[in-house]
N, CA, C and O atoms as a Maestro MAE file, in Angstrom:
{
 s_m_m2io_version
 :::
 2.0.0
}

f_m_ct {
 s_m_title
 :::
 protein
 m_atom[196] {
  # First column is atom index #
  i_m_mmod_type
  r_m_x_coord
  r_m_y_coord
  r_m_z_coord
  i_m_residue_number
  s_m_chain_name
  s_m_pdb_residue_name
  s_m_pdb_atom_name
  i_m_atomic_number
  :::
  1 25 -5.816 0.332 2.566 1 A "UNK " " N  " 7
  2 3 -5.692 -0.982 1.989 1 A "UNK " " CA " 6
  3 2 -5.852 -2.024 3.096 1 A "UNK " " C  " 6
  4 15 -5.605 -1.853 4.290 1 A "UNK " " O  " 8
  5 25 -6.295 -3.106 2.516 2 A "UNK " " N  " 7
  6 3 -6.475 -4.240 3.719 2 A "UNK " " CA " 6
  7 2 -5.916 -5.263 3.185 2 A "UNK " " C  " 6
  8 15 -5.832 -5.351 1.960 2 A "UNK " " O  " 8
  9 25 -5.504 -6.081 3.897 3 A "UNK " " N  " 7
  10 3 -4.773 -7.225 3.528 3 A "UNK " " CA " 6
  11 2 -5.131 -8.633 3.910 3 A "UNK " " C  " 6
  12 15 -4.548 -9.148 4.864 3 A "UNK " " O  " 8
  13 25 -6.321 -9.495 3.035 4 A "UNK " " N  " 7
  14 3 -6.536 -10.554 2.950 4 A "UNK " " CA " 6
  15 2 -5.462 -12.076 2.380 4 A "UNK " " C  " 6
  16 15 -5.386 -12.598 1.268 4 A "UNK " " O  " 8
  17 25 -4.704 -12.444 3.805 5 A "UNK " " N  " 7
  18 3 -3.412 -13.680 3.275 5 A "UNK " " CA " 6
  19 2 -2.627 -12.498 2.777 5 A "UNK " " C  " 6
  20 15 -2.254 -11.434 3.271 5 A "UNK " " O  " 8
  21 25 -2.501 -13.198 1.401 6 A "UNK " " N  " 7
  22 3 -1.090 -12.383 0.433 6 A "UNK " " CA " 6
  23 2 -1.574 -11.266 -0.284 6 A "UNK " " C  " 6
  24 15 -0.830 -10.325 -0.560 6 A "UNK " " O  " 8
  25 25 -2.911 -11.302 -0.647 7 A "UNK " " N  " 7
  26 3 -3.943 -10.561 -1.302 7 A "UNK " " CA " 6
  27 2 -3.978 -9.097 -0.614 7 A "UNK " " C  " 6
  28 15 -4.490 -8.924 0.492 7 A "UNK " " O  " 8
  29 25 -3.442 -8.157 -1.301 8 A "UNK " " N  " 7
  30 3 -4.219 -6.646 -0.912 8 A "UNK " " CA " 6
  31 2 -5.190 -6.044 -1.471 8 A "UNK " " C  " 6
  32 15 -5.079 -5.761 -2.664 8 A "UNK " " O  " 8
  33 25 -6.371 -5.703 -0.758 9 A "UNK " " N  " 7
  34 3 -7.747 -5.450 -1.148 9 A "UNK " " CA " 6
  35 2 -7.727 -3.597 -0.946 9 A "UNK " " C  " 6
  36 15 -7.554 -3.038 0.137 9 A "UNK " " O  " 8
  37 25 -7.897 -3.059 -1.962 10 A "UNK " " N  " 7
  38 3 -8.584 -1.574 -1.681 10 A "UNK " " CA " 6
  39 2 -9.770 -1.497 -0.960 10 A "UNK " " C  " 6
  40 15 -10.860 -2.042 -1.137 10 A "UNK " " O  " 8
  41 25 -9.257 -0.521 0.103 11 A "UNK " " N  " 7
  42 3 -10.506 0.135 1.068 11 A "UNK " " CA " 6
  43 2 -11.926 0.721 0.339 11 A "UNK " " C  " 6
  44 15 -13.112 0.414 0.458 11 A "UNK " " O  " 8
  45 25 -11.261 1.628 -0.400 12 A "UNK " " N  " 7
  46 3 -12.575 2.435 -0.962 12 A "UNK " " CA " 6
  47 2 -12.944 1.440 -2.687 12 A "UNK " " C  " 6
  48 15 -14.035 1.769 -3.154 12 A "UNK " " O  " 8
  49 25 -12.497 0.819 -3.185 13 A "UNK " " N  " 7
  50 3 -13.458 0.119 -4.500 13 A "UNK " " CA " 6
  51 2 -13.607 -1.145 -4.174 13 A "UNK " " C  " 6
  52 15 -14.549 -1.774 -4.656 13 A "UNK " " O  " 8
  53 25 -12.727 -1.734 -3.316 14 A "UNK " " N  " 7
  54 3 -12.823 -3.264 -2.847 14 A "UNK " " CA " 6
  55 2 -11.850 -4.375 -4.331 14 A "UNK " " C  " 6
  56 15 -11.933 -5.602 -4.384 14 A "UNK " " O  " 8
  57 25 -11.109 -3.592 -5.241 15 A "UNK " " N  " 7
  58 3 -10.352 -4.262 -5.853 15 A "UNK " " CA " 6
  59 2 -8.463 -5.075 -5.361 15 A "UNK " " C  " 6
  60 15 -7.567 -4.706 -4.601 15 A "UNK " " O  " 8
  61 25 -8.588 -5.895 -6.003 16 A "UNK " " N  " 7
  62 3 -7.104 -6.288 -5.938 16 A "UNK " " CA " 6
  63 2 -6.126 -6.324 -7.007 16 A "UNK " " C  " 6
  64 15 -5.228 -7.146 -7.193 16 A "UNK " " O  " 8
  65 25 -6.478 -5.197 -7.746 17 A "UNK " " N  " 7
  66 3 -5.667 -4.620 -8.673 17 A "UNK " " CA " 6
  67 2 -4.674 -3.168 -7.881 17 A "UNK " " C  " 6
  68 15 -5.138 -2.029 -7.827 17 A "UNK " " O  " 8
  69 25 -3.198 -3.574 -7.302 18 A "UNK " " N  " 7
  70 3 -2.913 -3.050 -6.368 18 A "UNK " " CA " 6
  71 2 -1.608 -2.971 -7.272 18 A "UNK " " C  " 6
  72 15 -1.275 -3.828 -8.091 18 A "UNK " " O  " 8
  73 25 -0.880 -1.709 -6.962 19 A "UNK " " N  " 7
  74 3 0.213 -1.614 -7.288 19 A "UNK " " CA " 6
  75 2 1.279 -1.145 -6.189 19 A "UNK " " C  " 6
  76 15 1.075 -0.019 -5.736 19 A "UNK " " O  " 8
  77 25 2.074 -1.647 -5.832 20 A "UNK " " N  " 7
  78 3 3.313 -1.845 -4.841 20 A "UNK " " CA " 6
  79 2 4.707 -0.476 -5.234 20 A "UNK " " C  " 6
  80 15 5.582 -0.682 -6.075 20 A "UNK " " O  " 8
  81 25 4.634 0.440 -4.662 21 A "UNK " " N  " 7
  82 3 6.036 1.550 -4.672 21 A "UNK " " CA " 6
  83 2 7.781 1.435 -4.300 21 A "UNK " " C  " 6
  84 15 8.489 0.573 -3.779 21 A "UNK " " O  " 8
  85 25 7.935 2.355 -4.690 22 A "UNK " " N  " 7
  86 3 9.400 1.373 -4.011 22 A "UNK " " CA " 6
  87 2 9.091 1.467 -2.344 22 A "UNK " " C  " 6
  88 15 7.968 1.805 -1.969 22 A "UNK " " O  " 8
  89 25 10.194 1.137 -1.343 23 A "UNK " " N  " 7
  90 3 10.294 1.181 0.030 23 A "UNK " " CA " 6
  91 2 11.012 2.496 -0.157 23 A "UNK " " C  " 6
  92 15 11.686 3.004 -1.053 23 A "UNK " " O  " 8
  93 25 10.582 2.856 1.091 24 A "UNK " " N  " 7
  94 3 10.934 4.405 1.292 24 A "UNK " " CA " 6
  95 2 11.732 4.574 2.919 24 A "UNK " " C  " 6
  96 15 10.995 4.714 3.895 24 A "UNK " " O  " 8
  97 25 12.915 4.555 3.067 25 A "UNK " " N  " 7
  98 3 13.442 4.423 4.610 25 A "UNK " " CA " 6
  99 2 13.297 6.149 5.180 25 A "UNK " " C  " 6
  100 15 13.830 6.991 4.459 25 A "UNK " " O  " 8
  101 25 12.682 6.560 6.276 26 A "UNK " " N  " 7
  102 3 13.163 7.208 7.129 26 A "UNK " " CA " 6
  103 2 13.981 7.367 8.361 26 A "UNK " " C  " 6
  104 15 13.405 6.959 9.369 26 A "UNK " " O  " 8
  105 25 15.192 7.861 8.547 27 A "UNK " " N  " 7
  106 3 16.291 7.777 9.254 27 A "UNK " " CA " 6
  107 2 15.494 8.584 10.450 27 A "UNK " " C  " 6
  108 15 16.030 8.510 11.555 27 A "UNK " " O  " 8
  109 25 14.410 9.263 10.367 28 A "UNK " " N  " 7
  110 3 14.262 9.660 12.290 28 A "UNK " " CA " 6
  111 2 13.644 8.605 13.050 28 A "UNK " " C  " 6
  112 15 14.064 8.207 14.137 28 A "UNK " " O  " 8
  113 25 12.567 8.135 12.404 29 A "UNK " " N  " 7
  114 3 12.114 6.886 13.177 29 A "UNK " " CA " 6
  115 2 12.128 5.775 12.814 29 A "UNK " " C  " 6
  116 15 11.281 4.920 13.068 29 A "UNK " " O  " 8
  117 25 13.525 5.605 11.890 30 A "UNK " " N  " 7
  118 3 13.702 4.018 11.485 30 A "UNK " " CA " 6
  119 2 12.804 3.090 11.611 30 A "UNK " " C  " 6
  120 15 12.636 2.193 12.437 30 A "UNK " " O  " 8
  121 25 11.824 3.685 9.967 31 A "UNK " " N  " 7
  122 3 10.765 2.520 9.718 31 A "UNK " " CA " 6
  123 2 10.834 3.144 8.048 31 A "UNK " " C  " 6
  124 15 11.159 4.238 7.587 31 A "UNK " " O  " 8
  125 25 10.370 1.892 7.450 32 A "UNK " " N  " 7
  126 3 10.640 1.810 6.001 32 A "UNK " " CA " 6
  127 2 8.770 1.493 5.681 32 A "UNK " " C  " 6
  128 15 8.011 0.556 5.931 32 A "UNK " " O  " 8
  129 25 8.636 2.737 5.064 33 A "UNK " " N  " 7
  130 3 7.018 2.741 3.894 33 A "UNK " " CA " 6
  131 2 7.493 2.313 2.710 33 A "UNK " " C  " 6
  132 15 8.673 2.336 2.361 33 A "UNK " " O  " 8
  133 25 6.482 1.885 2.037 34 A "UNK " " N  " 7
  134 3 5.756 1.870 1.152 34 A "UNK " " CA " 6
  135 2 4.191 2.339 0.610 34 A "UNK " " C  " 6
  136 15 3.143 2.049 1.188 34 A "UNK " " O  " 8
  137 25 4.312 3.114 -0.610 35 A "UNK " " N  " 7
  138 3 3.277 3.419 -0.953 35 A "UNK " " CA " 6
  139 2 2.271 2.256 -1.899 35 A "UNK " " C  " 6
  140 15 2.923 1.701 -2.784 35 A "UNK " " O  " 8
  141 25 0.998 1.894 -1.825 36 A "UNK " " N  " 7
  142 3 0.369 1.048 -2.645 36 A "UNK " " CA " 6
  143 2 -0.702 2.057 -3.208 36 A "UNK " " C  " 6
  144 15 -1.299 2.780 -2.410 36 A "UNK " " O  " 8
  145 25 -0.899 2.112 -4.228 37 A "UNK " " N  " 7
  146 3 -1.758 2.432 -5.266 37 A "UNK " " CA " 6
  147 2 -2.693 1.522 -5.951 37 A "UNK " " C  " 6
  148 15 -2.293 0.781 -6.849 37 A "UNK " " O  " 8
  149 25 -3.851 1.544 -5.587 38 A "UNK " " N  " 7
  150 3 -5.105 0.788 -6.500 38 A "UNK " " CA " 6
  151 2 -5.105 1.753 -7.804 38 A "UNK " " C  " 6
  152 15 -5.045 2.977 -7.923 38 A "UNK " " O  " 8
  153 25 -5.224 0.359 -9.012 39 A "UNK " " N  " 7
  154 3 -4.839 0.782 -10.104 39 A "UNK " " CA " 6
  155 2 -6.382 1.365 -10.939 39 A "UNK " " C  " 6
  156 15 -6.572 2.297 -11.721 39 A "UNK " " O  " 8
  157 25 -7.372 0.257 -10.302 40 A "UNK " " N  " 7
  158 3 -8.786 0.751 -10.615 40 A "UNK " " CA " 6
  159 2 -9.515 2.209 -10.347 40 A "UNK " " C  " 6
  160 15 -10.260 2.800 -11.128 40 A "UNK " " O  " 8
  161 25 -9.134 2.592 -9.145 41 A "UNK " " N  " 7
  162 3 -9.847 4.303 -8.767 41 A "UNK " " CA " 6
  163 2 -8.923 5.078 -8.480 41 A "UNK " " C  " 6
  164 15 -9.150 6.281 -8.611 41 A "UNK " " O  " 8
  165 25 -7.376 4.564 -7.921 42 A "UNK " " N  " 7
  166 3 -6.596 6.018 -7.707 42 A "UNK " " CA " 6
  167 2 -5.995 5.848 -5.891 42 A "UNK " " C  " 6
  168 15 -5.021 6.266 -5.263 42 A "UNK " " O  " 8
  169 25 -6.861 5.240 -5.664 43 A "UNK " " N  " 7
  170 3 -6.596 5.947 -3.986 43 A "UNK " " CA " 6
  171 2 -5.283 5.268 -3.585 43 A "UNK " " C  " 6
  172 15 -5.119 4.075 -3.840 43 A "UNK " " O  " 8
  173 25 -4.230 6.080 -2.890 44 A "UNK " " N  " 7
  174 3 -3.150 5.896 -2.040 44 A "UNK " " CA " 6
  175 2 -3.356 5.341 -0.775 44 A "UNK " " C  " 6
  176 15 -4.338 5.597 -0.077 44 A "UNK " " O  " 8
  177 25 -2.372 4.522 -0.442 45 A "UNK " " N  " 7
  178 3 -2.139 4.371 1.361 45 A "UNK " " CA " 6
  179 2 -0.788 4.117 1.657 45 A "UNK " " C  " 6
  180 15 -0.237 3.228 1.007 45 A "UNK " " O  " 8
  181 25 -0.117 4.751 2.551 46 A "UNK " " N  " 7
  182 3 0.955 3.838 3.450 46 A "UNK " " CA " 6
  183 2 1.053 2.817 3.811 46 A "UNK " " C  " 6
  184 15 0.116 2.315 4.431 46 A "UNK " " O  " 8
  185 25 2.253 2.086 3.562 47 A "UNK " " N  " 7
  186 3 2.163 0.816 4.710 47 A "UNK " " CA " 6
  187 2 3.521 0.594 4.965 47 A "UNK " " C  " 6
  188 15 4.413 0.647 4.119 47 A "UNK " " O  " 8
  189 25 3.677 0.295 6.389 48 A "UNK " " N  " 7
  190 3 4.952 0.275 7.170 48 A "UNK " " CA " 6
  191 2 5.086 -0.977 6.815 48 A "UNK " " C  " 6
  192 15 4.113 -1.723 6.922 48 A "UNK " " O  " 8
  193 25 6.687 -1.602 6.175 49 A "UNK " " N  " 7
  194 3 7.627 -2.556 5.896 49 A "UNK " " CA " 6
  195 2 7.797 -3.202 6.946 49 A "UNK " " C  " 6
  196 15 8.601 -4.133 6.975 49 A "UNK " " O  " 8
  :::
 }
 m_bond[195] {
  # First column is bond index #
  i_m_from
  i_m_to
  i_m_order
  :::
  1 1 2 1
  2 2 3 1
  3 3 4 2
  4 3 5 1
  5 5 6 1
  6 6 7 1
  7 7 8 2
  8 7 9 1
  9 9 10 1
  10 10 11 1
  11 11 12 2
  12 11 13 1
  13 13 14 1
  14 14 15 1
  15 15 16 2
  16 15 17 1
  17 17 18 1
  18 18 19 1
  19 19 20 2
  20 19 21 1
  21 21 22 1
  22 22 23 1
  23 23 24 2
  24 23 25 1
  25 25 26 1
  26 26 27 1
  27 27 28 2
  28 27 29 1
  29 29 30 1
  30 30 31 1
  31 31 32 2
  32 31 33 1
  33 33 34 1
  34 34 35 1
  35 35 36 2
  36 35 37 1
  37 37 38 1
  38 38 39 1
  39 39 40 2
  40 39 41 1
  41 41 42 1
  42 42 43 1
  43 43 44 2
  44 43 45 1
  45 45 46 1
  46 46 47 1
  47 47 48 2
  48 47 49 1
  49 49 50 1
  50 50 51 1
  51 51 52 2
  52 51 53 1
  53 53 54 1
  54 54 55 1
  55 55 56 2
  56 55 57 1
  57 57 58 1
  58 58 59 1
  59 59 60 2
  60 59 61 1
  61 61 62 1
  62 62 63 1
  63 63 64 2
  64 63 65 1
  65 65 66 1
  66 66 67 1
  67 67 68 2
  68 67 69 1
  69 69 70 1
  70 70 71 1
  71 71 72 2
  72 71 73 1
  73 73 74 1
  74 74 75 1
  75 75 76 2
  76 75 77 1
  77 77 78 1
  78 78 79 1
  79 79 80 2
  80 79 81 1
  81 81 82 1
  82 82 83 1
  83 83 84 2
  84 83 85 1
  85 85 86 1
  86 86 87 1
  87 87 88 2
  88 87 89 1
  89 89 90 1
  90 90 91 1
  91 91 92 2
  92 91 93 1
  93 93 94 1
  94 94 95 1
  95 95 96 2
  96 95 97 1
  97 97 98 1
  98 98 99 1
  99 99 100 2
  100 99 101 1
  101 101 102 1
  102 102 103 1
  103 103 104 2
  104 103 105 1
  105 105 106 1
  106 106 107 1
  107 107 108 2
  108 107 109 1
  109 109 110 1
  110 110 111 1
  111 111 112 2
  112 111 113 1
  113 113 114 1
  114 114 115 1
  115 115 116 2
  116 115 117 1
  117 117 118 1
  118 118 119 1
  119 119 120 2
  120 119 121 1
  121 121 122 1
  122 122 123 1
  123 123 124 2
  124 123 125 1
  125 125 126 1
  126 126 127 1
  127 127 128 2
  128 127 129 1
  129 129 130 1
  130 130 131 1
  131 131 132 2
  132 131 133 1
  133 133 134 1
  134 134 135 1
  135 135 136 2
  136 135 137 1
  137 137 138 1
  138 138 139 1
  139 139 140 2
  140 139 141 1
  141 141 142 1
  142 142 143 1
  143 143 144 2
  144 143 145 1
  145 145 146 1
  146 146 147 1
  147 147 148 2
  148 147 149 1
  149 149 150 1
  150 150 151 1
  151 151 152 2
  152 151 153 1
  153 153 154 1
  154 154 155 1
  155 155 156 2
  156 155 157 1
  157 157 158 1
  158 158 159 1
  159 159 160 2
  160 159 161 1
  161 161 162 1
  162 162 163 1
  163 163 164 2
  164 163 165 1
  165 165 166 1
  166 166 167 1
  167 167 168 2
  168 167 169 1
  169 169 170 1
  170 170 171 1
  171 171 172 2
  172 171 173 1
  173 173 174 1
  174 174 175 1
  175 175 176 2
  176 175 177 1
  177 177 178 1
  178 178 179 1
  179 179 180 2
  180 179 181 1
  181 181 182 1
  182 182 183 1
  183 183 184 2
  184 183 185 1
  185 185 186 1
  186 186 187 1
  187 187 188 2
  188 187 189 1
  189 189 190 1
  190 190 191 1
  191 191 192 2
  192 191 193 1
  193 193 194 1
  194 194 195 1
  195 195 196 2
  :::
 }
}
């Protein structure tokens, strides 16, 4: 995913029909993901909080 301003753009269809996961904390390297899902083709990504 790429992130144009506030706007998140899918890598692989180029849409901004994006859907936001909950936050996800890991306690070994105290950093909090999130998963985003494009709602148009499917594809997943991480993104560190």
């Amino acid at each position: 995913m790429k992130k144009t301003g506030y706007a998140i753009e899918c890598t692989k269809c180029g849409s901004y029909n994006i859907k936001k996961g909950e936050p996800i904390a890991n306690a070994q390297t105290n950093a909090i993901f999130q998963t985003l899902k494009c709602n148009d083709c499917g594809h997943e990504s991480k993104e560190t909080v």
